[in-house]
SEPADO-117749 format. One record per residue (C-alpha): residue in one letter; x, y, z. Coordinates in steps of 0.2 Angstrom, whole numbers, padded with zeros to 4 digits, always signed. Example, Ala and Ser with C-alpha at 12.3 -4.5 7.8 and 13.67 -1.06 7.14 Angstrom:
// SEPADO-117749
A+0062-0022+0039
S+0068-0005+0036
This chain:
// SEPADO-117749
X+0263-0072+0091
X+0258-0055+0086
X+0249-0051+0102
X+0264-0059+0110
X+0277-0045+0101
X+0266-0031+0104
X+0277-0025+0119
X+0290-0022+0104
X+0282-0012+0097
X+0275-0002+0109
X+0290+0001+0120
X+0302+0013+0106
X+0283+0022+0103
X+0284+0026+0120
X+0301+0032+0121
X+0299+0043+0103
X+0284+0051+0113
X+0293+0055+0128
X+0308+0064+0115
X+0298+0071+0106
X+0289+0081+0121
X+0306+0084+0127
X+0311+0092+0115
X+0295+0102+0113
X+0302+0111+0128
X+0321+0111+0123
X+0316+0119+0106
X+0327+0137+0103
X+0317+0152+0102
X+0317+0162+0086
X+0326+0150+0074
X+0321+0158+0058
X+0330+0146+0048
X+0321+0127+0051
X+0305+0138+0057
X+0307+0131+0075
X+0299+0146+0088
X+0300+0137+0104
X+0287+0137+0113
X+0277+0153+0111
X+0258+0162+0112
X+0262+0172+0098
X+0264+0155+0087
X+0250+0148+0093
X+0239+0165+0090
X+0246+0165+0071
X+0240+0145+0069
X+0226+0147+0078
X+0215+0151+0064
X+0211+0141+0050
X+0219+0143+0033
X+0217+0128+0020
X+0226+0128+0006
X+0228+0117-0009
X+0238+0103-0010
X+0248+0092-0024
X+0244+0072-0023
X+0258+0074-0012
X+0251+0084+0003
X+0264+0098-0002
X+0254+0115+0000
X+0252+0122-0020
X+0240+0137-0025
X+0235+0128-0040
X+0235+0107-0033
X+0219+0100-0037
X+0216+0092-0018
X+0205+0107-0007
X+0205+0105+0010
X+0194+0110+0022
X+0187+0105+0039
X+0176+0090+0033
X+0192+0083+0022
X+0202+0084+0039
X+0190+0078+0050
X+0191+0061+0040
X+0209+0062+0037
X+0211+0062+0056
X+0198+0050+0062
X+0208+0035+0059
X+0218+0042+0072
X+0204+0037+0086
X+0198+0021+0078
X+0206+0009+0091
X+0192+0007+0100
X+0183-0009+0094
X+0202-0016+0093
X+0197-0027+0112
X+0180-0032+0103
X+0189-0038+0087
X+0202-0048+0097
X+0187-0055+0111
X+0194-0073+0108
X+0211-0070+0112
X+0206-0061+0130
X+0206-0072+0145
X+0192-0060+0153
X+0183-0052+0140
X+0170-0043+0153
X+0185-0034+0162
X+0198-0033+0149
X+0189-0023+0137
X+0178-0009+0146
X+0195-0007+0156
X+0207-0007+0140
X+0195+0004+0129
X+0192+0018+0141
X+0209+0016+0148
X+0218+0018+0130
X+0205+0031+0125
X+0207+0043+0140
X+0226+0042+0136
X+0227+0045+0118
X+0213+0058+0117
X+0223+0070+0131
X+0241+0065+0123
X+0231+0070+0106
X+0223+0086+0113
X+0242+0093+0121
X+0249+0089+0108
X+0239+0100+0095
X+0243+0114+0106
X+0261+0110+0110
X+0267+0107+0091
X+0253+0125+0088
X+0266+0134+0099
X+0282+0127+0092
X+0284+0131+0076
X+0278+0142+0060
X+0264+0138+0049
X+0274+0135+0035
X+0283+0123+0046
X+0272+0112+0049
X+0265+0112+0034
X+0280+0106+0026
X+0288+0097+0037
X+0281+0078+0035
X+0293+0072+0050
X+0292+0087+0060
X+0292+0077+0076
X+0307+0069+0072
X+0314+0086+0066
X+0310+0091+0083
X+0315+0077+0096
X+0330+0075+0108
X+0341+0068+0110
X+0342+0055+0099
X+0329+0062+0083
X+0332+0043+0076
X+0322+0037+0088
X+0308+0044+0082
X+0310+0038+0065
X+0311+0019+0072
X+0294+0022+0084
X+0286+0029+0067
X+0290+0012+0058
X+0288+0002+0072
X+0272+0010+0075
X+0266+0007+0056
X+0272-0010+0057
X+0264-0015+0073
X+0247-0006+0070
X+0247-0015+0051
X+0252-0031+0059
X+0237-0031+0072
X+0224-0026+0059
X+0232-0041+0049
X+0228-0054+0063
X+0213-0045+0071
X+0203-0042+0052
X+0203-0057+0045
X+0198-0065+0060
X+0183-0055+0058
X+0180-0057+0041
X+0182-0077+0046
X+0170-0075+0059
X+0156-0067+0047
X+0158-0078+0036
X+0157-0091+0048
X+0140-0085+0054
X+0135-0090+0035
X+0129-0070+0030
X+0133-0066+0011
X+0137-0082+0002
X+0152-0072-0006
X+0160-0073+0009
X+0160-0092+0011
X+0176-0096+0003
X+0181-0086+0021
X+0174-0098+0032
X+0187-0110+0045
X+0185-0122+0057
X+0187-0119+0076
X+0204-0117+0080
X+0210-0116+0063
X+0218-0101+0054
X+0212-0089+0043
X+0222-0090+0031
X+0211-0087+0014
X+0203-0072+0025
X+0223-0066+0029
X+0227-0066+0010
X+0213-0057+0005
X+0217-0042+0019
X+0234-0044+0013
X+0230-0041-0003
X+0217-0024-0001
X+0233-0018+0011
X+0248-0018-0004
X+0234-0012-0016
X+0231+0003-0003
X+0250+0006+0000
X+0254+0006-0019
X+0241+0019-0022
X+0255+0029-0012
X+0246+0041-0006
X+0237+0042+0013
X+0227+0055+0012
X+0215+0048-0001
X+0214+0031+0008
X+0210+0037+0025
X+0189+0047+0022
X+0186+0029+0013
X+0193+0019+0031
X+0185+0031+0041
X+0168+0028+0032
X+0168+0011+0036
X+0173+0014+0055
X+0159+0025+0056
X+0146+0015+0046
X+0152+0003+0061
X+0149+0014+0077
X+0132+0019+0071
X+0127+0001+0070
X+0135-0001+0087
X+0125+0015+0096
X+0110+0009+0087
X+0111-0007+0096
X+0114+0000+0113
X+0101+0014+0109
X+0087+0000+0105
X+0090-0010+0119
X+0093+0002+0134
X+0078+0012+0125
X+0067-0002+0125
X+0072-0011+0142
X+0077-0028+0132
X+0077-0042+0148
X+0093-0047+0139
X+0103-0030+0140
X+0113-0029+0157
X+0127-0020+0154
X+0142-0019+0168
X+0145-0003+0163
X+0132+0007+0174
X+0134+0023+0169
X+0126+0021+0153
X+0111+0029+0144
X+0103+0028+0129
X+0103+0047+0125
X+0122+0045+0126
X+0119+0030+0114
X+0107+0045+0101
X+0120+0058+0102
X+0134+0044+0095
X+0123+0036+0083
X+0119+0054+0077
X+0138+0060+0075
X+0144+0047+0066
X+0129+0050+0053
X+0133+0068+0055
X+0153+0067+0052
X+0149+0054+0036
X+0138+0068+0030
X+0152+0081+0031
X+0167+0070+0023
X+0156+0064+0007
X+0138+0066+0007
X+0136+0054-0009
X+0149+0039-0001
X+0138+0040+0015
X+0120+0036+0005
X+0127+0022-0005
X+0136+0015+0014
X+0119+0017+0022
X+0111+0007+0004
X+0123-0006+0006
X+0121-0008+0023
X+0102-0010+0024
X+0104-0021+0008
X+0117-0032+0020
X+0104-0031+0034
X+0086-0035+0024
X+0097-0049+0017
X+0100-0055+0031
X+0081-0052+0040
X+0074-0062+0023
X+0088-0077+0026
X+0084-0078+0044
X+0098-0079+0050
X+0098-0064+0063
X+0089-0076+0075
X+0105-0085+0079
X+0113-0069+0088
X+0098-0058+0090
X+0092-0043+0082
X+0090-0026+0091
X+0074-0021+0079
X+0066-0037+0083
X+0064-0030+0102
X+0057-0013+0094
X+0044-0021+0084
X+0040-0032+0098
X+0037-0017+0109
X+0027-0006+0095
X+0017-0021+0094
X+0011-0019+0112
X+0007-0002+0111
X-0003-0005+0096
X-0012-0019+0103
X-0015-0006+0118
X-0022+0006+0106
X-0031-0005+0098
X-0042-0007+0114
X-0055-0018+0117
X-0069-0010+0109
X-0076-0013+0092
X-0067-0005+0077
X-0076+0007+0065
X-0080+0001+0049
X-0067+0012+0042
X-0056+0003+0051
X-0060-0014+0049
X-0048-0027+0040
X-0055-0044+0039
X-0044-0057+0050
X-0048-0071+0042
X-0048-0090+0053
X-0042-0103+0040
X-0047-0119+0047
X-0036-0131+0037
X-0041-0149+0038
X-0058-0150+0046
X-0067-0162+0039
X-0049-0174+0041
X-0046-0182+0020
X-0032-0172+0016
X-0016-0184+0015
X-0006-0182+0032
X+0011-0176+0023
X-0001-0161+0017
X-0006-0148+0032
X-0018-0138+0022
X-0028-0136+0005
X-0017-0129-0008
X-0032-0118-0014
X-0034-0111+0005
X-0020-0098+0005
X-0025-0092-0014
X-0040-0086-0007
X-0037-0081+0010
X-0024-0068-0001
X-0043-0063-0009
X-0049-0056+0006
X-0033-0043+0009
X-0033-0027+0000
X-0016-0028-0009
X-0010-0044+0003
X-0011-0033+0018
X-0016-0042+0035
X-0015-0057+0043
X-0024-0073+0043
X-0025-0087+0057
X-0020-0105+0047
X-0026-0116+0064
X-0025-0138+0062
X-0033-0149+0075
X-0026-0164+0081
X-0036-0176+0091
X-0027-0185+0106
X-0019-0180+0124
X-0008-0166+0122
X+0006-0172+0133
X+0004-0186+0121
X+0005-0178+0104
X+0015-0162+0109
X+0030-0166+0098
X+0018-0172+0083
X+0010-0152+0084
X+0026-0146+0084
X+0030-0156+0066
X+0015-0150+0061
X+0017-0132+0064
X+0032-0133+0055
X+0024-0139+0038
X+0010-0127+0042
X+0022-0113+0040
X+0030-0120+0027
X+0015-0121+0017
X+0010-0102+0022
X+0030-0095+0017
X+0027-0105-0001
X+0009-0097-0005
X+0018-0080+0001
X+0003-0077+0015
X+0004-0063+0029
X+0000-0078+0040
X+0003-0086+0057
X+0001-0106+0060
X-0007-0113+0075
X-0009-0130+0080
X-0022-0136+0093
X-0021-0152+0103
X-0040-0158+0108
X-0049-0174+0112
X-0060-0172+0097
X-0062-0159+0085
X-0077-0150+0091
X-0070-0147+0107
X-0053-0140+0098
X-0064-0131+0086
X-0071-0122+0101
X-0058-0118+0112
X-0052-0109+0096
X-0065-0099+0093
X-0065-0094+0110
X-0046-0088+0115
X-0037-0087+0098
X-0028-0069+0096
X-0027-0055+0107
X-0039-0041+0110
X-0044-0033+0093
X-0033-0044+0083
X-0044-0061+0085
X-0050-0067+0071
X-0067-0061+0064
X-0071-0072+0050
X-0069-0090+0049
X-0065-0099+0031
X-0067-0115+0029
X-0070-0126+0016
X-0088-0136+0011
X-0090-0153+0011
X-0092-0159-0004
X-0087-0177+0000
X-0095-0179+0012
X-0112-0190+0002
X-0099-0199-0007
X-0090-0204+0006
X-0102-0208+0018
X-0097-0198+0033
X-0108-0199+0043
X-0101-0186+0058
X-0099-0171+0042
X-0116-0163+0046
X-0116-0163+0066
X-0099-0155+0063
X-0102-0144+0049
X-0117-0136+0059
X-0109-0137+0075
X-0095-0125+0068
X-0107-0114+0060
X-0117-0112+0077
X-0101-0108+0089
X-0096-0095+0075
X-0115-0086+0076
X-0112-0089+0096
X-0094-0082+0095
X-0100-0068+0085
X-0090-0072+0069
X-0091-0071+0053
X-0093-0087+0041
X-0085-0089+0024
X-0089-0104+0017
X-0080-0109+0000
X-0085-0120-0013
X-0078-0126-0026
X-0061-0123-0018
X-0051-0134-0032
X-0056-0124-0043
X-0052-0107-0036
X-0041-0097-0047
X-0024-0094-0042
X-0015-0073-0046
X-0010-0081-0063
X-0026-0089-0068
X-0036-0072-0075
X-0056-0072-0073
X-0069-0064-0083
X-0086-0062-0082
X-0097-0056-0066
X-0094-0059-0048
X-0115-0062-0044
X-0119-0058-0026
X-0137-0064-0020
X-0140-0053-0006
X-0155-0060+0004
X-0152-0055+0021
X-0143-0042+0032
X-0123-0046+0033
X-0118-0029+0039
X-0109-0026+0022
X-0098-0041+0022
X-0101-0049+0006
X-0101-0031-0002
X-0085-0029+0004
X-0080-0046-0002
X-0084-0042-0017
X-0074-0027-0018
X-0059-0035-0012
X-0060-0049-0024
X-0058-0034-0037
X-0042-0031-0032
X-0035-0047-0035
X-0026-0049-0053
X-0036-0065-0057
X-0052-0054-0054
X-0050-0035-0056
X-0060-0039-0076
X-0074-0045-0069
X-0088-0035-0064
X-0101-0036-0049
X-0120-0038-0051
X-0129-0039-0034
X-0145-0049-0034
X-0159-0045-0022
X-0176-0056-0019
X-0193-0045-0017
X-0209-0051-0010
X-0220-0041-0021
X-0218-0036-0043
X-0224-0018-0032
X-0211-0020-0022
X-0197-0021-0037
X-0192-0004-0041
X-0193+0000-0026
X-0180-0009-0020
X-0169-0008-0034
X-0168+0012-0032
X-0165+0008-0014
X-0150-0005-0017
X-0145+0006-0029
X-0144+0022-0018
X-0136+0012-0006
X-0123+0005-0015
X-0119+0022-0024
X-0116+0029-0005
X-0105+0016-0003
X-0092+0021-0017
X-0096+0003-0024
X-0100-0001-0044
X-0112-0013-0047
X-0127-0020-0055
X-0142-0022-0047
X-0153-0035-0052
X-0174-0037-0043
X-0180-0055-0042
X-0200-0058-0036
X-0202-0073-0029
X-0220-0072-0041
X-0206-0076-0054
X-0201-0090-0047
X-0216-0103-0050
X-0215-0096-0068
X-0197-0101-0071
X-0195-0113-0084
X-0183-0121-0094
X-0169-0134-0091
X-0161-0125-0074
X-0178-0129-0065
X-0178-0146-0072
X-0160-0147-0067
X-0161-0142-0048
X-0179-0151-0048
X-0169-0168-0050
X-0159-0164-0036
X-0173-0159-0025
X-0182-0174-0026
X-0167-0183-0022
X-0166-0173-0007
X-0183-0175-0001
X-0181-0195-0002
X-0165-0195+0010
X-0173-0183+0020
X-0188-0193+0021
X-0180-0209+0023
X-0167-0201+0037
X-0183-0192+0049
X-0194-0210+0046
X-0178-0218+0053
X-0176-0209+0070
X-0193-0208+0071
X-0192-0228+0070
X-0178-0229+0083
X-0185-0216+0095
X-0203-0226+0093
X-0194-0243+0096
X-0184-0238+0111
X-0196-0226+0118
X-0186-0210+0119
X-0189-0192+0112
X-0182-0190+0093
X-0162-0190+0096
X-0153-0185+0082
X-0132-0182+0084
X-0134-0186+0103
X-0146-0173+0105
X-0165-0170+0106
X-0170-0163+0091
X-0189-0157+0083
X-0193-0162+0067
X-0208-0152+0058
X-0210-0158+0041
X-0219-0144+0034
X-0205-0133+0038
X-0192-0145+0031
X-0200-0146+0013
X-0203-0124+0016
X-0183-0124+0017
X-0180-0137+0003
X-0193-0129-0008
X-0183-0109-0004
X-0166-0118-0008
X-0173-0125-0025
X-0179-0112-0030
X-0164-0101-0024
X-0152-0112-0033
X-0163-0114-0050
X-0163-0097-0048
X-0143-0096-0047
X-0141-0108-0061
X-0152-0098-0072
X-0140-0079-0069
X-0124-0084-0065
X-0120-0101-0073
X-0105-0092-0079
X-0102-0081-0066
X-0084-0081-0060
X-0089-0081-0042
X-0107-0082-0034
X-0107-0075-0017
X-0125-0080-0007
X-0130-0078+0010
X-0128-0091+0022
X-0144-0095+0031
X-0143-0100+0052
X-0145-0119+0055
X-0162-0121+0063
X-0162-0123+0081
X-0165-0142+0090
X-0169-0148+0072
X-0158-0164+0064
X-0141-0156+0057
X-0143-0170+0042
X-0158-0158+0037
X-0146-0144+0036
X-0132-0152+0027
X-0148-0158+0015
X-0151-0138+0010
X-0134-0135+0008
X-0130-0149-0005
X-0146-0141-0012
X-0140-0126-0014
X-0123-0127-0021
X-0129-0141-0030
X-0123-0138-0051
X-0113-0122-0045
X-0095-0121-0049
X-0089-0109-0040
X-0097-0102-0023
X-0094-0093-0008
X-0107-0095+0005
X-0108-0079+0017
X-0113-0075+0036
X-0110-0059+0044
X-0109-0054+0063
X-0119-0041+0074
X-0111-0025+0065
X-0107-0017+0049
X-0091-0018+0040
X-0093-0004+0027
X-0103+0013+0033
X-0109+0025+0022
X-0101+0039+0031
X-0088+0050+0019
């Protein structure tokens, strides 16, 4: 019905402007008595200059009124004036042809009323005194012919009709955000389609009386304008991100557009809130990017899109350009850690990953910074399964939103888990963002549980990392990983037997950083041949670490020391290593056996494979004594970090899996370490 009366409204506005103008022209000359000059240069040269004065709470001009105005305090006293310009956009469900109706009506109506705007400052300059107009509240109804009433009914038609728009056209808005399900303060707002708003209509009613009792429209119209212009940035913002950043979604009908244009307008309206209030504008932009990081965190952005989304997308690019191909310095280095979720297939299917996994993947960031790669395989056909990875992505990221990780989920569709295992390894991320270090859990259940396919899998992953050229972190003890609550004391013990390019140092050092770790203290512990040898070494580690910035305690073990070693560790690891060497021996006599019976080479995992004994009791004999050696320093260790040895090549993967119980065997908590061709940490400064 409103949109329907308009024409009322407008029609005697129209006629008191066509007056008025008339009797701009028929005004007498030289009228000392109601300040009326007629039309006249010399007026306008004696008003051309500004000369602002106090006013009462009135506007009434006093030497000693407590409002100042100047050219900031009229700018926003005037904008109001031009704030039509979103009115189409507001009312876009009321138009039959949004595409056409509001380009033509918003550049139509702001052509007109910024020209009638312009002649009319200079007409009314030319007309009358300064004091005049100054005092003269109605002075175009002072000055109109033929009928001066007129005038006076366009003003209150005018009022009526502008305040009667903004009352169907705001809360419409307001509806509409609250609608859109933003602030929950606004949900009381919220109507069905078709309805009317009429809780959103009280509530503009109710801000419009309590503005119109203040009495007073200069005071109410720097706080409107604020708003409008807190709007229009927003609005040149948009256009500037997507005309800047050539958004596949931004075709515009209006052709002669440019996003410099978009700049200069986001820039003025910052500019102009600047110059009314300076402190009003910082707590508007505040507000605002509170409003908008609200909504980022709720998600809820994604249902309309989100103009910064197409800015990040794009820096990412370039960064990823940047990045290159080539490999990183070590200064530059950030671990990008490969959490491989469920590989050995026990967890519960309503559980997508370890709840332990995330914990320490956050260890391996430097104050939670970087991402991590949190893949799942599921074996089947992918056309098959394709809506069961979906589901499973879905819990993925839920579990990675829960631990707070900087992660991304990825779910792989494979015949088996070797093969997905694989073609992850091989095209997971994107130039210098892949994934550097796998982490994956160790099989503890494996014995216990008798699976059988653990070892063939367990080497076969460590083998496609090494051919990959990835690192390998291998946790055990992963139940009992500490979470950011659970505070650790005690050392962090780092047996450093070959070269890792830095990494377990650096491990280390980022473990330091966590909350559950930073009391601990490191002590790195390094095997020498030789008692000669010792010092040696230890001055050389020491040098070394000392390069690197890094504090820590350096520790010389011969291996002389080793037959020596007494005491209940030995006798403790000996236990398990003459377990080990009875399933070992048993397994090799059996596909020696079956090899012998059917006449075939030894076939271990589907695979030829060379058994030497006297190397497999060398390893089990280095493990025992690796691992008596562990028990003996770092029982209570917080952490023991140990480098990972290389499965040996065409030899039985049960053998492998044998040294590895071996070596974790007793320890609570351990993280088994592989580094890649190339340092991590350099000893440049």
């Amino acid at each position: 019905m409103i949109n329907r009366v308009a024409p009322v409204f407008l029609v005697p506005v129209l006629i008191s402007v066509l007056f008025i103008f008339i009797g701009i022209f028929k005004a007498k000359k030289n009228d000392p008595e109601n300040g009326i000059t007629g039309l006249n240069i010399e007026s306008l040269k004696d008003n051309w200059d500004p000369q602002y004065q106090n006013t009462n709470s009135d506007g009434i001009p006093d030497p000693y009124g407590k409002v100042h105005w100047d050219f900031n305090a009229l700018v926003g006293l005037f904008f109001p004036a031009v704030t039509g310009i979103m009115a189409g956009s507001n009312r876009s469900a009321s138009l039959k042809d949004t595409q056409r109706s509001i380009p033509l009506g918003t550049l139509s109506a702001t052509i007109v009323t910024t020209v009638l705007y312009l002649v009319s400052v200079f007409l009314f300059g030319a007309v009358a005194t300064r004091e005049k107009l100054l005092m003269d509240r109605v002075l175009t109804a002072t000055i109109a012919w033929p009928l001066p009433i007129i005038v006076r009914i366009g003003i209150i038609l005018s009022t009526l009709g502008a305040a009667l728009q903004s009352l169907t056209g705001a809360p419409r808005l307001l509806a509409a955000i609250a609608n859109d399900d933003i602030l929950p303060v606004l949900n009381y707002f919220r109507v069905a389609d078709g309805s009317e708003p009429n809780m959103a209509t009280l509530f503009t009613a109710i801000i419009c009386m309590g503005c119109v009792i203040i009495g007073n429209l200069d005071l109410i119209t720097p706080t409107v304008t604020m708003f409008f212009l807190l709007c229009y940035t927003g609005v040149n913002l948009s256009c500037l991100l997507l005309d800047l950043l050539d958004a596949p979604s931004w075709r515009p009908r209006w052709k002669f557009h440019h996003w410099l244009l978009s700049l200069l307008g986001a820039l003025l309206c910052v500019v102009i809130m600047f110059l009314i209030s300076w402190l009003f504008t910082i707590v508007s932009l505040a507000l605002a990017s509170l409003i908008y990081y609200y909504v980022s965190i709720k998600g809820k952005a994604g249902d309309w899109g989100d103009g910064f989304k197409s800015a990040y997308f794009q820096l990412a690019l370039r960064s990823l350009r940047s990045l290159g191909a080539n490999q990183v310095h070590p200064k530059n280095w950030y671990p990008i850690p490969l959490i491989f979720c469920r590989p050995w297939g026990k967890l519960p299917e309503n559980v997508p990953c370890h709840p332990k996994l995330a914990d320490f993947a956050n260890c391996m960031k430097k104050k939670g910074r970087g991402m991590s790669l949190f893949v799942n395989i599921l074996d089947g056909d992918y056309q098959e399964r394709a809506e069961d990875a979906k589901e499973a992505c879905k819990q993925l990221e839920t579990y990675i939103n829960y631990k707070s990780c900087e992660g991304v989920a990825e779910i792989v569709i494979a015949p088996n888990m070797t093969d997905g295992f694989r073609g992850i390894v091989q095209t997971m991320g994107l130039g210098n963002l892949k994934p550097n270090i796998l982490v994956v859990r160790y099989p503890e259940i494996w014995r216990r549980e008798n699976l059988k396919e653990i070892p063939a899998r367990f080497v076969g992953i460590i083998n496609d990392c090494i051919v990959a050229n990835k690192a390998v972190v291998i946790v055990k003890g992963l139940d009992e990983w500490p979470n950011e609550y659970q505070r650790q004391y005690g050392t962090i013990d780092l047996y450093w037997i070959v070269r890792d390019g830095g990494l377990m140092l650096l491990l280390s050092q980022l473990l330091l950083t966590k909350e559950s770790f930073e009391s601990c203290k490191i002590q790195v512990f390094c095997i020498a041949e030789e008692d000669s040898d010792a010092e040696v070494l230890k001055a050389d580690v020491k040098k070394f670490l000392y390069d690197l910035r890094m504090q820590a305690e350096v520790i010389v073990i011969t291996i002389k020391s080793w037959d020596s070693e007494g005491g209940s560790q030995q006798d403790e690891s000996l236990e398990a290593f003459n377990a080990a060497r009875k399933r070992v021996s048993s397994y090799l006599a059996e596909i020696k056996d079956t090899a012998k019976r059917e006449g075939t080479p030894l076939i271990a995992d589907g695979k030829n494979v060379v058994v030497d004994e006297q190397q497999v009791e060398k390893f089990l004999y280095t493990t025992l004594k690796l691992n008596s050696t562990i028990l003996r320093y770092s029982r209570m260790a917080a952490v023991v970090l140990v480098s990972l040895p290389p499965p040996p090549l065409n030899r039985p993967a049960y053998c492998y899996m044998e040294y590895m119980d071996l070596l974790v065997d007793n320890v609570q908590r351990l993280l088994m370490v592989r580094g890649y061709r190339r340092d991590v940490v350099t000893l440049f400064t």
